[in-house]
C-alpha positions in Angstrom: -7.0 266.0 80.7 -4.3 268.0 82.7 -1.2 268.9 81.0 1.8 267.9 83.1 3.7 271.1 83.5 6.9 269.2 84.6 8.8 266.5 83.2 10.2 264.6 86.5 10.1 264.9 90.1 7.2 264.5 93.0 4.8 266.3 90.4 5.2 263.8 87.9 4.5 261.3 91.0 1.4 262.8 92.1 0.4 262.8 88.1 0.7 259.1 87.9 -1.2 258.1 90.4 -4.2 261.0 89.6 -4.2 259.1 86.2 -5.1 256.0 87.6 -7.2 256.5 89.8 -8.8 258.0 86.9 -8.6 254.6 85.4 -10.1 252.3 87.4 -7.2 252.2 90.1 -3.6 252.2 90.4 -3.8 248.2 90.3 -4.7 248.4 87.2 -3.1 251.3 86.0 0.3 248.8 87.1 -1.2 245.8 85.6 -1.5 247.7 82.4 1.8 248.9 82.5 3.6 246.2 82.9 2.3 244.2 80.5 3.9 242.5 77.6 3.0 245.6 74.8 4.9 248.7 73.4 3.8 251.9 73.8 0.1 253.3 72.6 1.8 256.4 71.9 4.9 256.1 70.0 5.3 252.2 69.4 8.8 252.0 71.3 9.9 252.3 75.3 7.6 249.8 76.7 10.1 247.1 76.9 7.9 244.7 74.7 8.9 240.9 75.4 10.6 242.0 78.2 7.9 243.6 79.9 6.2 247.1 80.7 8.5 249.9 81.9 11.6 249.0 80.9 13.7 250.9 77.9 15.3 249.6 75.4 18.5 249.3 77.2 16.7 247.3 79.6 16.4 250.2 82.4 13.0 249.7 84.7 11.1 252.0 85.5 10.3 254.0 82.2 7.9 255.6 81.1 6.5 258.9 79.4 3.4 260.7 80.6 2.4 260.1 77.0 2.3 256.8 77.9 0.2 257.1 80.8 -2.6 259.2 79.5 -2.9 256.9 76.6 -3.4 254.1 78.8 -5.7 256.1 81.5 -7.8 256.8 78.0 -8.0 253.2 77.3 -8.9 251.8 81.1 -11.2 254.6 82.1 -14.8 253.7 82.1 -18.0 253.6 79.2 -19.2 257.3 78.7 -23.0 257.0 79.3 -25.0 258.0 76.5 
């Protein structure tokens, strides 16, 4: 997996959607994220009840990369053996 070299900005962007693609799509990928869940990566952030992408002061979007290569992890398709 790439490691982001930048923390915001068009980069970050272009990372995002890469990611899901990798995962099956960006439909998904959005679906995903905006479920009702917490974050895979650190268990806060995800807005829980609320809803995907929103912090805990209720600001939407947000989200950490983290975030996004955990879930591109989970969604991406059965390794053949």
């Amino acid at each position: 997996m790439q490691t982001p070299k930048k923390p915001g900005g068009w980069s970050s962007i272009r990372y995002v959607f890469r990611q899901s693609r990798k995962a099956g799509g960006i439909g998904t990928m959005w679906k995903a994220m905006r479920s009702k869940n917490t974050c895979k990566t650190c268990a806060v952030g995800m807005g829980g009840q609320k809803g995907g992408m929103v912090n805990e002061t209720g600001h939407f979007p947000e989200f950490c990369k983290k975030s996004i290569q955990a879930m591109q992890a989970d969604l991406q398709p059965a390794i053949e053996s």
